[in-house]
C-alpha positions as CSV (number, residue, x, y, z in Angstrom):
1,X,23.7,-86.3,81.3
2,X,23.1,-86.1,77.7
3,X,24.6,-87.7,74.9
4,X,26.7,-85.7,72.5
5,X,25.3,-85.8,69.4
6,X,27.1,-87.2,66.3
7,X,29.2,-84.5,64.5
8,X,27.1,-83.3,61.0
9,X,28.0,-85.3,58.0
10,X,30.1,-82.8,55.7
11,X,27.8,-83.1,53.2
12,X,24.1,-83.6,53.1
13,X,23.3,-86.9,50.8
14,X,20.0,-87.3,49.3
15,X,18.2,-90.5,50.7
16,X,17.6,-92.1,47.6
17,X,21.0,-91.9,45.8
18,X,21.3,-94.0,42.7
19,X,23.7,-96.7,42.8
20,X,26.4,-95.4,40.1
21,X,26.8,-92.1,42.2
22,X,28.4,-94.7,45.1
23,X,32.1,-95.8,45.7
24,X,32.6,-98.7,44.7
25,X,34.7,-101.2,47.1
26,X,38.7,-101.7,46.3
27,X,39.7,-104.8,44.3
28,X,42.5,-103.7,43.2
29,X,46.2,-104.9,43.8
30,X,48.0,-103.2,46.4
31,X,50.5,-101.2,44.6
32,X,50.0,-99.1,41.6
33,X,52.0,-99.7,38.2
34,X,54.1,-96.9,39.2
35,X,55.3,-99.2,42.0
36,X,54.2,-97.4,45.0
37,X,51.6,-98.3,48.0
38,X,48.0,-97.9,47.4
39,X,47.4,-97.6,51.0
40,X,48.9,-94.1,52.3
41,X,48.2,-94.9,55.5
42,X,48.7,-98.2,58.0
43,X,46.9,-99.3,61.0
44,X,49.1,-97.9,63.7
45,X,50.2,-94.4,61.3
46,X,48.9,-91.3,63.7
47,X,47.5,-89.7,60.2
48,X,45.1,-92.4,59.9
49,X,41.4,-91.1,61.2
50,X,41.9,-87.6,61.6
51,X,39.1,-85.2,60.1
52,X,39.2,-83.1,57.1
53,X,37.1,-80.0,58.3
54,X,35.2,-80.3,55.6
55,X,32.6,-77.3,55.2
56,X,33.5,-76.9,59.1
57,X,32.2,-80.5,60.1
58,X,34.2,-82.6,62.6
59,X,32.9,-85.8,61.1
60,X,34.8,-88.5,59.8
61,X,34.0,-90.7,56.6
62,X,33.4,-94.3,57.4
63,X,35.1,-96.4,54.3
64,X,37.6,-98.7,54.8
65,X,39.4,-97.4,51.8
66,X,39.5,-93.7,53.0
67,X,43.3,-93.7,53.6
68,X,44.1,-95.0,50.0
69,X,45.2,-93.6,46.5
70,X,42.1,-92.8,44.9
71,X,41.5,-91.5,41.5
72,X,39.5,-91.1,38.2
73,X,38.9,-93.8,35.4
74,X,38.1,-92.6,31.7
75,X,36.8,-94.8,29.1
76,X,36.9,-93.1,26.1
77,X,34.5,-94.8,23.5
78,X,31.9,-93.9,26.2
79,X,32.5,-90.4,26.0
80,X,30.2,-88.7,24.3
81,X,30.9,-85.0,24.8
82,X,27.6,-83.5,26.0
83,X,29.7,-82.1,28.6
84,X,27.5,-83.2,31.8
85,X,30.9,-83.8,33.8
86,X,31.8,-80.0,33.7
87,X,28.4,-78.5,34.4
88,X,28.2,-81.1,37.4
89,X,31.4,-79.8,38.2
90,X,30.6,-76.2,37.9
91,X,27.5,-76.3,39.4
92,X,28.9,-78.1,42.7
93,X,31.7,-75.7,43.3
94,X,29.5,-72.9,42.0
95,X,32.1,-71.3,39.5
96,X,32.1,-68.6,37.3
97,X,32.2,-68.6,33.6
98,X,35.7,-68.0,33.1
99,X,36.7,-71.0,35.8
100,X,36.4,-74.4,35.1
101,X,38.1,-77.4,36.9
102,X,37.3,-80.0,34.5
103,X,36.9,-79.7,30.9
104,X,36.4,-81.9,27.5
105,X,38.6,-81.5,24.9
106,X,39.0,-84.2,21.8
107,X,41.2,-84.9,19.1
108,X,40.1,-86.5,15.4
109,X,41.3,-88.7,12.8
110,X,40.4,-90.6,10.0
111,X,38.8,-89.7,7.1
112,X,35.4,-89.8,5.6
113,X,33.7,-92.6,6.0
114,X,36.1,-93.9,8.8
115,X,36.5,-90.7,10.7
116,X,37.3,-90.9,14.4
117,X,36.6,-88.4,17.2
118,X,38.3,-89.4,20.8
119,X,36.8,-87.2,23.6
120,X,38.9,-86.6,26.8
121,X,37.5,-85.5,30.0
122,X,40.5,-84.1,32.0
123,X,40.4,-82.4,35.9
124,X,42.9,-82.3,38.1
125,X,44.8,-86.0,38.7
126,X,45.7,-85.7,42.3
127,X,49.5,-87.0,41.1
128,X,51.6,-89.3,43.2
129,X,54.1,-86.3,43.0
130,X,52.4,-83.2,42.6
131,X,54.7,-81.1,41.1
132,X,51.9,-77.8,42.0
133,X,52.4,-78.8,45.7
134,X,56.2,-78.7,45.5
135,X,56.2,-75.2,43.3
136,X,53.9,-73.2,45.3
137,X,55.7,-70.7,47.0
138,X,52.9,-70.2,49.8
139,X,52.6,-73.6,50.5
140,X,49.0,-73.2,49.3
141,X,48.6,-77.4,48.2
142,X,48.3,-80.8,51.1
143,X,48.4,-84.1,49.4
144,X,45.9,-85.7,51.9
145,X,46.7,-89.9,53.0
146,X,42.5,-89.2,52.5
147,X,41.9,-90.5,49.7
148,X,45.3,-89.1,48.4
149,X,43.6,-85.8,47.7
150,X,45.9,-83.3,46.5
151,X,43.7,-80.1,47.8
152,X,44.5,-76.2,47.2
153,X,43.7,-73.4,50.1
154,X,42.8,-70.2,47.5
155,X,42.8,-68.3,50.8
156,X,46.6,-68.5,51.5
157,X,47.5,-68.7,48.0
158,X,48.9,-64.8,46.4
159,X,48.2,-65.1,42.8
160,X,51.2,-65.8,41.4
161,X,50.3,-68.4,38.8
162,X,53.3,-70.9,39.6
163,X,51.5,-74.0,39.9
164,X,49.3,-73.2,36.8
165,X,52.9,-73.1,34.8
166,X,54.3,-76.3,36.4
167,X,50.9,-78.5,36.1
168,X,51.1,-80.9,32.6
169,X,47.0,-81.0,32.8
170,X,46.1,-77.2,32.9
171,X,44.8,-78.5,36.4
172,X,45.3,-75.1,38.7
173,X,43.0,-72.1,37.6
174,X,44.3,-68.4,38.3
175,X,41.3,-66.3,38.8
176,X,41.9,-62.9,37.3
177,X,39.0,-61.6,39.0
178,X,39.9,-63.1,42.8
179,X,43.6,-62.8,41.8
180,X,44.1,-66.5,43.3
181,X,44.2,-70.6,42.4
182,X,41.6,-73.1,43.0
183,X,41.4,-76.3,41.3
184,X,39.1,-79.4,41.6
185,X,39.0,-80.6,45.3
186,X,38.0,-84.6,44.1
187,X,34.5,-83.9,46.1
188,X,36.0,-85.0,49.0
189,X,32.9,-83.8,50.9
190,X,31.1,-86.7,49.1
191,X,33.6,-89.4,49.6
192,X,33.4,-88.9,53.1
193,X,29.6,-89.4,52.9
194,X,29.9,-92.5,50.5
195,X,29.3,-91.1,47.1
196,X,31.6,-90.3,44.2
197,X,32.9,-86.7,42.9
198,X,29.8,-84.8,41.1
199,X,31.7,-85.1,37.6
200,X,31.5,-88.8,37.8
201,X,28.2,-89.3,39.4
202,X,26.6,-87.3,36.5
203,X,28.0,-88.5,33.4
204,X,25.9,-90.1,31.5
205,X,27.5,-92.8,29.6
206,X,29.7,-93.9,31.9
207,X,32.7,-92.7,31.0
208,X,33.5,-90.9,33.7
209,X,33.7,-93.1,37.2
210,X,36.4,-92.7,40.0
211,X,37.0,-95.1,42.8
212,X,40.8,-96.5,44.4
213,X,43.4,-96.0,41.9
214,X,44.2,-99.6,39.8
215,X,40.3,-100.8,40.8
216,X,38.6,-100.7,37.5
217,X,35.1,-99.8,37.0
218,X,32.4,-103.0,36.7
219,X,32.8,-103.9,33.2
220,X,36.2,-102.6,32.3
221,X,39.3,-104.3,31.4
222,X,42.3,-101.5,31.0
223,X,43.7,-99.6,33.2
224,X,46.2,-97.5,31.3
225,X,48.7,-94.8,32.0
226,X,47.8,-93.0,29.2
227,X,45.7,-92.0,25.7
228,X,46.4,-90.0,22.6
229,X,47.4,-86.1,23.6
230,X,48.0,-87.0,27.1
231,X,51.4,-85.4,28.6
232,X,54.2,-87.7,29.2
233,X,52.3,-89.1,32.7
234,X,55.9,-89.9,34.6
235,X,56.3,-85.7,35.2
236,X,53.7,-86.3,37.9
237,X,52.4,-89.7,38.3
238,X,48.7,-89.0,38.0
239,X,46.0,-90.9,39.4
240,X,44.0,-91.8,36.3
241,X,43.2,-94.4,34.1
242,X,41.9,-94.7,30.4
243,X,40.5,-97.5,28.7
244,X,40.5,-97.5,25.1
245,X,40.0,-100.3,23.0
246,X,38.6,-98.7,19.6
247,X,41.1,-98.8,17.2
248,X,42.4,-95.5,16.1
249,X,43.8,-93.8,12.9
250,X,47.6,-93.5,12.4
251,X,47.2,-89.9,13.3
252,X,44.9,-88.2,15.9
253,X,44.4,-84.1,15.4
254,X,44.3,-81.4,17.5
255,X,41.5,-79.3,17.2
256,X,42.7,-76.0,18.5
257,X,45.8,-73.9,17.3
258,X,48.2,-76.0,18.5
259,X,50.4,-76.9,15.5
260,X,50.4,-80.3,17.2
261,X,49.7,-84.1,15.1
262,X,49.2,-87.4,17.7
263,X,51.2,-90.3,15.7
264,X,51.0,-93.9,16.8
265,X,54.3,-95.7,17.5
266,X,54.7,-99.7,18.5
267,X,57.1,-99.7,21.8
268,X,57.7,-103.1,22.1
269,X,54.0,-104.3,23.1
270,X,52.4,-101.4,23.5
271,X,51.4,-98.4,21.4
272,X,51.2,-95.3,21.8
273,X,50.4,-91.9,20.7
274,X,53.5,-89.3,20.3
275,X,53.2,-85.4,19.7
276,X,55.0,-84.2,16.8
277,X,54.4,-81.0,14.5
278,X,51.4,-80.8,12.2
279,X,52.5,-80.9,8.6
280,X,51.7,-77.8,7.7
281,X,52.6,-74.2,5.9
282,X,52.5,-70.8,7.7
283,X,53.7,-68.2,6.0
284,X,56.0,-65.9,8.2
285,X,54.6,-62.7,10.2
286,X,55.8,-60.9,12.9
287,X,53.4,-61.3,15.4
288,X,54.3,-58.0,17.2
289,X,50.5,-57.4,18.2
290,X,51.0,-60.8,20.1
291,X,54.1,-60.4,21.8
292,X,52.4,-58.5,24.7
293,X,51.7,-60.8,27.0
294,X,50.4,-61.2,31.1
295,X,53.5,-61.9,31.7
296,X,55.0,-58.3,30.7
297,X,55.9,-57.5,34.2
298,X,58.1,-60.6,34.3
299,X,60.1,-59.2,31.6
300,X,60.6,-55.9,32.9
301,X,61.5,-57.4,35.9
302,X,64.1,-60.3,35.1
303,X,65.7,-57.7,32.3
304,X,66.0,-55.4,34.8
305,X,66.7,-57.5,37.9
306,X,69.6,-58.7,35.4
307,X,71.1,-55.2,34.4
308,X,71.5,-54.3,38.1
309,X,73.6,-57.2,39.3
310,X,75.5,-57.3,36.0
311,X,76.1,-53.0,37.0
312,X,76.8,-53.9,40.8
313,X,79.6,-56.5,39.6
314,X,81.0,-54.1,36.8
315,X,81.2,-51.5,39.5
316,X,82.4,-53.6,42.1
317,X,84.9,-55.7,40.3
318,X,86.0,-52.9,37.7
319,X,89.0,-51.1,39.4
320,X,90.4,-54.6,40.2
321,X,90.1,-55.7,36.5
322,X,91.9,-52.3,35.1
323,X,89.4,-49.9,34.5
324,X,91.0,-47.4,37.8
325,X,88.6,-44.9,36.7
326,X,85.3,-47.1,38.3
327,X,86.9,-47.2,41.8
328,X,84.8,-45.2,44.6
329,X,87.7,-42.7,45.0
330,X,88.0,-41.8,41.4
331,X,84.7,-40.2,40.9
332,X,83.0,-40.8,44.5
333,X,79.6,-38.3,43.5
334,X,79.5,-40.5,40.1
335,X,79.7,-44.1,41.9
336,X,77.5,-43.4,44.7
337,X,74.8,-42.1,42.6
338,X,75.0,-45.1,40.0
339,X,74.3,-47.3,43.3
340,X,70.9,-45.3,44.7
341,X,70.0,-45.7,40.8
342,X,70.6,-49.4,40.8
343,X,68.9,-49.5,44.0
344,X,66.0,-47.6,42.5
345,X,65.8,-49.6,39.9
346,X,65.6,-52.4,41.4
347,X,63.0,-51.4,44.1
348,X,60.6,-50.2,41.3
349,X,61.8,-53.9,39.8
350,X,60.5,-55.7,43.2
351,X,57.5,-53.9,43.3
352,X,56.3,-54.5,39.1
353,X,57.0,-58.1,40.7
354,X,54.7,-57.5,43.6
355,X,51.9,-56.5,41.5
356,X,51.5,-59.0,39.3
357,X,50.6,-61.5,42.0
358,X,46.7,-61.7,42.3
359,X,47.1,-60.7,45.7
360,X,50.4,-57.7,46.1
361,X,49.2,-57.4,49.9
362,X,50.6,-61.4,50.7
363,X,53.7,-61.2,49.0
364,X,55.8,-61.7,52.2
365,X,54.0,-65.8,51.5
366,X,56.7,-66.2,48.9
367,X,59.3,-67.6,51.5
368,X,57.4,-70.1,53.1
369,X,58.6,-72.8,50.7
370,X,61.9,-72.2,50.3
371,X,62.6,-76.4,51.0
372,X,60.6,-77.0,47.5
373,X,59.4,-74.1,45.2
374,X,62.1,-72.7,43.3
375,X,60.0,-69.2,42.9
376,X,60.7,-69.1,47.1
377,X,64.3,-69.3,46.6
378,X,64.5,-66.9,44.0
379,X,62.7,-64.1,46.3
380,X,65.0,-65.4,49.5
381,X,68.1,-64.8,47.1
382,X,66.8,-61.4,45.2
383,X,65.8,-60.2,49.2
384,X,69.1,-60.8,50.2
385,X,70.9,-59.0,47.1
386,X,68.6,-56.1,47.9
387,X,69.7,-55.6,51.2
388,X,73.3,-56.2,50.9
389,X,73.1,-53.6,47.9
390,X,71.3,-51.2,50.2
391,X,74.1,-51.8,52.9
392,X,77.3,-51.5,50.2
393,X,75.5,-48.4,48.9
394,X,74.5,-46.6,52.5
395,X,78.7,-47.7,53.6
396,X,79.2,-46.2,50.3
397,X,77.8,-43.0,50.1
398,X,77.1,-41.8,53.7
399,X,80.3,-43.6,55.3
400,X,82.2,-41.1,55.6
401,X,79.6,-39.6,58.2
402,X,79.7,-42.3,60.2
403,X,82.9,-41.2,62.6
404,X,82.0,-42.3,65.2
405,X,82.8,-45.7,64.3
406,X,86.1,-47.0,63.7
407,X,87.5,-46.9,60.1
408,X,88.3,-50.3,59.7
409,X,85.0,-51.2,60.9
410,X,83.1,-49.5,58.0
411,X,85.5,-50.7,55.4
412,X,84.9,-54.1,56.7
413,X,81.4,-53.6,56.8
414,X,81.4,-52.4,53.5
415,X,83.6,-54.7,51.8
416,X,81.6,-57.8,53.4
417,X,78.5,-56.3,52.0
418,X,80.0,-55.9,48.6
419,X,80.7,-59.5,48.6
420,X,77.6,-60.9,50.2
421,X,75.5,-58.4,47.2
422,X,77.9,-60.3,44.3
423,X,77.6,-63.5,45.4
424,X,73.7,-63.3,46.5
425,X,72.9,-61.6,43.2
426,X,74.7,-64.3,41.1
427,X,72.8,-66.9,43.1
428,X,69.5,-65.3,42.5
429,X,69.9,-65.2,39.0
430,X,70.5,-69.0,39.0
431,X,67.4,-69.2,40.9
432,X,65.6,-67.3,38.7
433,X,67.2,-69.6,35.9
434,X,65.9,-72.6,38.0
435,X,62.0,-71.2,38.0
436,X,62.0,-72.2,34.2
437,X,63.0,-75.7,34.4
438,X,59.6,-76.9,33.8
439,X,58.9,-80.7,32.5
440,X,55.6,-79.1,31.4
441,X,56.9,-76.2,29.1
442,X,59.6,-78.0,27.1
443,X,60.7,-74.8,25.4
444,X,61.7,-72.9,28.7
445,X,63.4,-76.5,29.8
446,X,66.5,-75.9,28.7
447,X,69.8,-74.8,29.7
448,X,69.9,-71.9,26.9
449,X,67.8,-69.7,30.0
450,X,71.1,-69.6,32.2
451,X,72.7,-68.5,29.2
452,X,70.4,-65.9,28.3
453,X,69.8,-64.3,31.9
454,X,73.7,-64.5,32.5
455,X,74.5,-62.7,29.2
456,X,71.9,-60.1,30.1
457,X,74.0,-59.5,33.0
458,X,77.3,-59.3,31.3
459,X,75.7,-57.3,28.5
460,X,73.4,-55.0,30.0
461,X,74.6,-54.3,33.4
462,X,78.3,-53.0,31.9
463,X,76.4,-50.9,29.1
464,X,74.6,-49.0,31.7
465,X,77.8,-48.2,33.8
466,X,79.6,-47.3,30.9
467,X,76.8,-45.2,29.6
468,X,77.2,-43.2,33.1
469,X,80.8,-42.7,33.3
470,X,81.6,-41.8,29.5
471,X,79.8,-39.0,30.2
472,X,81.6,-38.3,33.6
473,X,85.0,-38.9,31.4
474,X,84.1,-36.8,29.3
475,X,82.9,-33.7,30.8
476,X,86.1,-33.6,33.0
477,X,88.4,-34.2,30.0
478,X,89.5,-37.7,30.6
479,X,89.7,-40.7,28.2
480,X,87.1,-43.5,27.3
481,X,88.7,-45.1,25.0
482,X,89.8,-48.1,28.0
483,X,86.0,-47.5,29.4
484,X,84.5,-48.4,25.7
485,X,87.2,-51.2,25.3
486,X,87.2,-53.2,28.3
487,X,83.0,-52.4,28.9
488,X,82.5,-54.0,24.6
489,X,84.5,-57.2,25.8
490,X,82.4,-57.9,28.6
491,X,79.4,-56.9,26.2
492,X,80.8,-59.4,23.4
493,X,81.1,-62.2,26.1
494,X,76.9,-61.9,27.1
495,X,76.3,-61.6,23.7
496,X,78.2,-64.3,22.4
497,X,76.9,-66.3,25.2
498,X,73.1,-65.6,24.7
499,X,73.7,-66.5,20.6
500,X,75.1,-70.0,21.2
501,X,72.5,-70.8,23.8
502,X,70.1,-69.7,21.3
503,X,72.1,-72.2,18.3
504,X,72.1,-75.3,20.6
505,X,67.9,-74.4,22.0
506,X,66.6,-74.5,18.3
507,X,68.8,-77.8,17.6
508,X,67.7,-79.6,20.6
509,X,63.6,-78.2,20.1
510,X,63.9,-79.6,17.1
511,X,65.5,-82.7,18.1
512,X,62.7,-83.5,21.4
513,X,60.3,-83.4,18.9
514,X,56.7,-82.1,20.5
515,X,55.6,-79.1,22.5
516,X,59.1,-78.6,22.0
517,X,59.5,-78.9,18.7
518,X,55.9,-76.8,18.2
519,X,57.1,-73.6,19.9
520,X,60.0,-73.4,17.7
521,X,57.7,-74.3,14.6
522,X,55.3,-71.2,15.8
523,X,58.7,-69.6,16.4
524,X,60.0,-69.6,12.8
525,X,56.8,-69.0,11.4
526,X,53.9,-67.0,13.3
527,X,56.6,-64.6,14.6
528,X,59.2,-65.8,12.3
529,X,60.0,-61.6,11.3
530,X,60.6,-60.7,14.5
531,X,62.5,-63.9,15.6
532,X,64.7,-63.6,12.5
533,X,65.2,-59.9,13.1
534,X,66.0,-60.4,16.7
535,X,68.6,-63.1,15.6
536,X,70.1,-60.2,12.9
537,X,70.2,-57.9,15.5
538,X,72.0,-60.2,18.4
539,X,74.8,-60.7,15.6
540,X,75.2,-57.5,14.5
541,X,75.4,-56.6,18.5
542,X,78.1,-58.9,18.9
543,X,80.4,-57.9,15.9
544,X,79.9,-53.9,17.0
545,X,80.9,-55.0,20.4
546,X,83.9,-57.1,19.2
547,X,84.7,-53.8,16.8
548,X,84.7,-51.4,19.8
549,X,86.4,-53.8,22.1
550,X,89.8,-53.5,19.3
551,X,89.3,-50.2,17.6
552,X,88.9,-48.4,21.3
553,X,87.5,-44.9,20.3
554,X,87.5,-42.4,22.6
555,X,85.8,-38.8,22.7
556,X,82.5,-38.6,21.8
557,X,82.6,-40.7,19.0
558,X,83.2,-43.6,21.6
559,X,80.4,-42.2,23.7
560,X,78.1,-42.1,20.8
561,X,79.0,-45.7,19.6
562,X,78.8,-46.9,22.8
563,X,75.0,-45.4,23.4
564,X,74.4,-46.6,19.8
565,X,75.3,-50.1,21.3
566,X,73.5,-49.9,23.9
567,X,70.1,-48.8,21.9
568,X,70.4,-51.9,20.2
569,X,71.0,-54.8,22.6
570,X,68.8,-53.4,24.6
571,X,65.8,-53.2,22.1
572,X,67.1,-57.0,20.6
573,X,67.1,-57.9,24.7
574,X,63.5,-56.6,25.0
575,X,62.1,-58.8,22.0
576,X,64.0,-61.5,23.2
577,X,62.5,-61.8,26.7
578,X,59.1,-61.2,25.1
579,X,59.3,-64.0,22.8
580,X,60.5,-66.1,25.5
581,X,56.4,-65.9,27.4
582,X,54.8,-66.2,24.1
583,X,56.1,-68.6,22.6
584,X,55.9,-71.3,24.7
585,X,53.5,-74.5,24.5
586,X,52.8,-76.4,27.6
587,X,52.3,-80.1,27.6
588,X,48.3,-79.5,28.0
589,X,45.3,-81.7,26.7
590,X,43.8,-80.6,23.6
591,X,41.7,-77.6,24.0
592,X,37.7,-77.8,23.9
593,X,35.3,-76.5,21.8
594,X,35.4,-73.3,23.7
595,X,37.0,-73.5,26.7
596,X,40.6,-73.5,27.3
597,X,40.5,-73.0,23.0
598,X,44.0,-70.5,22.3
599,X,42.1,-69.7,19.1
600,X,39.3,-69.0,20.4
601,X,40.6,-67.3,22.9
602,X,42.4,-64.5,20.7
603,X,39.2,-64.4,18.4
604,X,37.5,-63.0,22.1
605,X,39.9,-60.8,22.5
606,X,40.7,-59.4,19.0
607,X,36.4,-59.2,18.5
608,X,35.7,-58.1,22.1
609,X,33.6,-61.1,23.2
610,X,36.2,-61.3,25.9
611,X,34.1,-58.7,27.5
612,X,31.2,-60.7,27.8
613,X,31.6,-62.6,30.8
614,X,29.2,-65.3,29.6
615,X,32.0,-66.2,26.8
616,X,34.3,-67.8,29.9
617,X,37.4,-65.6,28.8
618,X,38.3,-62.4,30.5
619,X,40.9,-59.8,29.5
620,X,44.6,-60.5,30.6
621,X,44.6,-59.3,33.6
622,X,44.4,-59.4,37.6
């Protein structure tokens, strides 16, 4: 009988490979300085052994290090930007122009004659904790015990962009085209055959080499945790190393638009680089032709989203609170068809949602990883305050067809719904709140975003009810003057709510100092108008609401100060939520000469080289 023949190796290695393309053995110590085992796997763990698949192939890699932490080394002085590592990279995964997994961005210093240029090669770290893998909602990212690979399926991932928010390194890359992630896979098709990732095996100074994580590279004598305009690296643990021994100005620059300086600071016996805001003078604009945004769907959605459970509570919890005139029995035609409209509006709210992911057909993936990614539980809890709404509004409006059932039955059933809908919608707008705590975006982490989307929903949900039912009032002859009264307190309360979030957000951007600090710079300056405007107009909100909430008016005078209320938080609402996506400045490397460049990347866009796709940037869009 013949013998089976050996599985294909998954990936076909030239005969004569040089030397410096080959893993080097580990010498290493056998933790890393974060504490933690180097080996991921032991003798007797059931993970240890198993294939990969790689490109199909049942084989498995022979190196007695293939179950430990591996990851890149970076020496910077022998960095000289010609950029091999990306094309190497590029070429090997076969990306488009507007993709890259690894890029070279630098910072300067120094002045003529003693002027410094530091050049940082940066792909994904495969992290210790991956904060991409824990994110995802479709479970789309394995960290691997091989070689501690953190690797990305761009088949079950939807498009949603998540991980690319919650990664410090600008690691994950959304497709617009594909509508879906992929990111560098380490190569793990040539570890298993011996040979390092294609990024390391073709730079050409050495700069670049990768091997077991805390094993430095022949000739190297640091293995540090991090380098001037590297994010803080505890967010994620990464699985790189620098060395750096040429001494460096005071201050490193960024070379992008980044209002961001690198300073040097002595921390007992070790220095290192901190982000703080360029010195520098901007006069203020309003930046309106740069509040539109990708993310324009979100704010549509989480306004909106916001204005129906804020609605469904003022409807719900109205009668009980005074205002008689909002129970079902006062005005039944008027309170059922406020419901359907809520429910409308947030079905057309869902489905914006839907269609910004990459990939609208796999949006039912969003609840597989309800145990990590905050994005999962936000669907889970917006699903179930969709149907419960759907349920209160069917017991609602149709119950009293439903005779065949007993009456206390329905009421119940109703009433149980109403409370499920309140409490679920509540929840989901913590959830929502929860999406935005991100290490990696220091302006959106910050507890002013549960204050905002909760005064949305005090403010805008009660404005809309009362919008509907002054005009029911009134065209039966009946008194607003309570309606406008009660409705402007709850108003007042969201505003006043928002405004000191706001207060304590730009004291404590200013305070963190960094990214954080930056976005509130670019805040008061490149859109300082509209910011300042918006700020005007939240005030002047809260003392009309305040105003209407004493004086009471009723007749139409009430109505038409009430719809003159609502014009306005709603428009100051609207810029709000848009300068919330633009303004914010994650913890990313400095941006390249081209690539991953946000000036260069309006210039495309504003000149129309975005249309070439040779340039590497596409329009904003799926």
């Amino acid at each position: 009988m013949a013998a089976t023949p050996p599985p294909k190796p998954a990936f076909d290695a030239r005969p004569n490979e040089p030397a410096y393309a080959k893993l080097a053995p580990d010498q290493g110590p056998g933790k890393s300085q974060w504490g933690t085992p180097i080996a991921l796997a032991g003798d007797g763990d059931p993970r240890k052994g198993k294939t990969l698949r790689i490109n199909q192939s049942e084989a498995v890699g022979t190196s007695p290090d293939r179950n430990k932490q591996h990851g890149f080394h970076f020496t910077a002085e022998n960095c000289i930007g010609c950029h091999a590592c990306e094309a190497a990279c590029s070429e090997k995964n076969d990306l488009p122009a507007h993709i890259s997994f690894r890029s070279v961005g630098y910072v300067e210093g120094g002045t003529y004659p003693d002027f410094k240029r530091l050049n940082i090669s940066m792909a994904c770290n495969h992290c210790e904790d991956p904060v991409c893998l824990k994110g995802c909602p479709t479970r789309a990212y394995t960290k691997f015990t091989e070689y501690g690979a953190v690797l990305q399926d761009p088949d079950i991932c939807f498009g949603c962009g998540y991980c690319t928010w919650v990664c410090p390194y600008n690691a994950p890359q959304l497709d617009p085209v594909k509508g879906e992630v992929s990111k560098c896979n380490m190569c793990v098709d040539r570890l298993e055959v011996g040979l390092k990732p294609a990024c390391a095996s073709a730079c050409l100074a050495g700069a670049l080499d990768f091997g077991v994580v805390e094993t430095a590279p022949e000739k190297r004598v640091q293995n540090e945790l991090s380098i001037p305009g590297f994010p803080d690296p505890s967010i994620t643990r990464p699985n790189i190393r620098f060395e750096n021994k040429t001494h460096l100005p005071r201050e490193m620059k960024r070379t992008d638009s980044v209002p961001l300086v690198y300073v040097k600071q002595k921390l007992k016996d070790k220095v290192r680089y901190e982000a703080q805001v360029a010195p520098q003078k901007r006069p203020l604009r309003w930046g309106v032709n740069k509040l539109s945004s990708r993310e324009n769907p979100l704010v549509a959605f989480t306004l909106t989203t916001q204005t129906v459970v804020g609605a469904f509570l003022t409807l719900l919890l109205g009668a009980p609170l005074g205002l008689e005139m909002l129970a079902p029995a006062a005005h039944p035609i008027a309170y059922a068809a406020l419901l359907v409209a809520l429910l409308g509006m947030q079905s057309v709210a869902l489905v914006v949602s839907t269609m910004h992911l990459g990939k609208p057909h796999r949006f039912y993936r969003a609840f597989y990883n309800l145990r990590h990614s905050p994005v999962s539980r936000e669907v889970a809890a917006i699903a179930v305050f969709f149907n419960a709404l759907g349920a209160y509004t069917v017991l609602t409006a149709f119950g009293g067809w439903l005779t065949w059932l007993p009456e206390g039955l329905v009421a119940t059933a109703r009433s149980a719904a109403g409370v499920l809908a309140a409490l679920a919608g509540l929840a989901s707008l913590y959830a929502m709140y929860r999406i935005y705590r991100i290490k990696a975006r220091p302006f959106w982490d910050h507890w002013q975003v549960m204050t905002s989307f909760y005064g949305s929903m005090l403010a805008l949900g009660p404005l809309l009810v009362g919008a509907v039912y002054a005009g029911v009032l009134l065209a039966g002859d009946e008194s607003v003057a309570s309606l406008v009264s009660l409705l402007a307190l709850s108003v007042a309360l969201g505003l006043a709510l928002e405004g000191a979030g706001l207060l304590a957000h730009a004291r404590d951007l200013v305070r963190r100092g960094g990214e954080a600090e930056a976005a509130h710079f670019e805040q008061r300056t490149s859109f300082g108008k509209t910011y300042l405007a918006r700020n005007i107009a939240l005030g002047v909100s809260l003392a009309f609401a305040l105003a209407l909430a004493v004086a009471a008016p009723g007749g139409w005078a009430g109505f038409a100060l009430l719809m003159a209320l609502t014009l306005l938080v709603l428009v100051t609402a609207v810029a709000g939520r848009a300068l919330f996506y633009v303004l914010v400045i994650p913890t990313t490397m400095p941006g390249a000469f081209f690539w991953r460049n946000r000036a260069f990347e309006e210039h495309a866009r504003e000149t129309g080289l975005a249309k070439m796709p040779q340039t590497g940037v596409l329009p904003l869009r799926h």
